[in-house]
C-alpha positions as CSV (number, residue, x, y, z in Angstrom):
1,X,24.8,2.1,0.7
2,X,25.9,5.6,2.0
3,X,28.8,6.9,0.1
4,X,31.7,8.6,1.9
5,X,31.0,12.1,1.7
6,X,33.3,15.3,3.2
7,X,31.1,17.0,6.0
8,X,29.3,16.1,8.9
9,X,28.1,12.2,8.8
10,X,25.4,10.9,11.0
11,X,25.9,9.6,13.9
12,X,24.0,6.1,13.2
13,X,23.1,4.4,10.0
14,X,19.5,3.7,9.2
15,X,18.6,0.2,11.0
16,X,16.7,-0.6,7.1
17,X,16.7,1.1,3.9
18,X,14.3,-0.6,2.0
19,X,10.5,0.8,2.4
20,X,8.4,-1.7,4.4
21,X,5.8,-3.5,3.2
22,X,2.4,-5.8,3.4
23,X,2.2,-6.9,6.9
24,X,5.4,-4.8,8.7
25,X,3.6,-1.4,6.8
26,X,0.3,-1.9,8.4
27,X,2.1,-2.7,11.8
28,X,4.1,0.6,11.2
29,X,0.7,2.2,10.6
30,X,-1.1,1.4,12.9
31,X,1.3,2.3,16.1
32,X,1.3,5.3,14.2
33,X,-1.8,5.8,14.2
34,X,-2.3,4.7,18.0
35,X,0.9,7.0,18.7
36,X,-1.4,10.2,17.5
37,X,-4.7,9.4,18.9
38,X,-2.6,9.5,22.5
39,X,-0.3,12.0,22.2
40,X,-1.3,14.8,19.9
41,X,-4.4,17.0,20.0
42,X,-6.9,17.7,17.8
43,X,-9.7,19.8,17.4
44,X,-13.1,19.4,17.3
45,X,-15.5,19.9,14.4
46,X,-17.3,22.8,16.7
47,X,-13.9,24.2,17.3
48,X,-13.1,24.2,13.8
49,X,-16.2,25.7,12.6
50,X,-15.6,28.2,15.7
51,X,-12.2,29.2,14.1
52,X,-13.8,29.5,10.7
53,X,-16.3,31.9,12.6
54,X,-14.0,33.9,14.0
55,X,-12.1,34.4,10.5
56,X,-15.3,35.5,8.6
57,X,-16.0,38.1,11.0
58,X,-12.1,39.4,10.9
59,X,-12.2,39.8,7.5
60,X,-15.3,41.4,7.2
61,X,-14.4,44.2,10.4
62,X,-10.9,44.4,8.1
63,X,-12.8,45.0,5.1
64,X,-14.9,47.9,6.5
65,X,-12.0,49.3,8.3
66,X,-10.1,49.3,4.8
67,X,-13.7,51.0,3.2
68,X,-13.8,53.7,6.1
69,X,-9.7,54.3,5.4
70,X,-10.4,54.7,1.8
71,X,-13.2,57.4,2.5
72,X,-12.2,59.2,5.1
73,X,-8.3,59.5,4.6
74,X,-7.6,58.9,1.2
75,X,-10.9,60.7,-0.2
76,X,-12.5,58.7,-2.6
77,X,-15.9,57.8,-3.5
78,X,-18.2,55.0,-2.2
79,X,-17.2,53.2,-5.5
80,X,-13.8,53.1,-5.1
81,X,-13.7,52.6,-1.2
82,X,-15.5,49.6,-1.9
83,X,-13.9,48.0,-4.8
84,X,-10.1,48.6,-2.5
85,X,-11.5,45.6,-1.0
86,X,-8.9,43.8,1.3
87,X,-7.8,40.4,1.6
88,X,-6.8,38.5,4.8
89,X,-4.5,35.6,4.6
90,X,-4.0,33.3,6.9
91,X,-0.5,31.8,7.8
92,X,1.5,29.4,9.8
93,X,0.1,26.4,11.9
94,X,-3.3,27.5,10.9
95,X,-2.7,27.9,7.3
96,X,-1.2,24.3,7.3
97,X,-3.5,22.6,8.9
98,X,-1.3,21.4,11.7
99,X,-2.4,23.9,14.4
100,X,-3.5,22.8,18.6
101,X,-7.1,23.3,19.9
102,X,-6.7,26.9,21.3
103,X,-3.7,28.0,19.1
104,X,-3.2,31.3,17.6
105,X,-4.3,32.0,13.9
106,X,-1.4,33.7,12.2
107,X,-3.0,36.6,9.9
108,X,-2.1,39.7,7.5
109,X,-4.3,42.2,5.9
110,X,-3.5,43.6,2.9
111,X,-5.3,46.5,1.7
């Protein structure tokens, strides 16, 4: 039972409460699962792998742009261009899994 609160209330009460279960849950599922296959994309393994691809040859064009940095600008040896590294992380949609075929992949380096 919802308690009176002060604030905004919604404007309908939940039609159940109670979490479904047995038969009703695998109805629930199932038109769930029927509602996804028609209405929201998803990528292909070749796509994915594609992606993947693409990442592993950002970081390491990002990673030799951060060794050439180190060298030229900042002076330091070979050793210490190279341990500076760089990471690139990935963020957003793509990060959590829940990204479109053909979406952006949100990334930062960090050098």
């Amino acid at each position: 039972k919802m308690e009176e609160e002060d604030g905004p209330k919604p404007m309908f009460k939940p039609q159940e409460t109670e979490m479904p279960s047995g038969e009703k849950w695998e109805m629930l599922e199932s038109s769930l699962k029927i509602f996804m296959q028609n209405n929201i994309p998803i990528e292909s393994r070749s796509e994915l792998k594609k992606r993947e691809e693409v990442m592993a040859e950002l970081k390491r064009i990002f990673q030799q742009w951060v060794y050439e940095v180190c060298l030229k600008k900042e002076k330091m040896n070979e050793e210490q261009a190279r341990a500076a590294g760089g990471k690139l992380y990935t963020s957003g949609s793509y990060r959590l899994r829940v990204h479109e075929p053909g979406a952006d992949i949100d990334s930062v380096g960090v050098a």
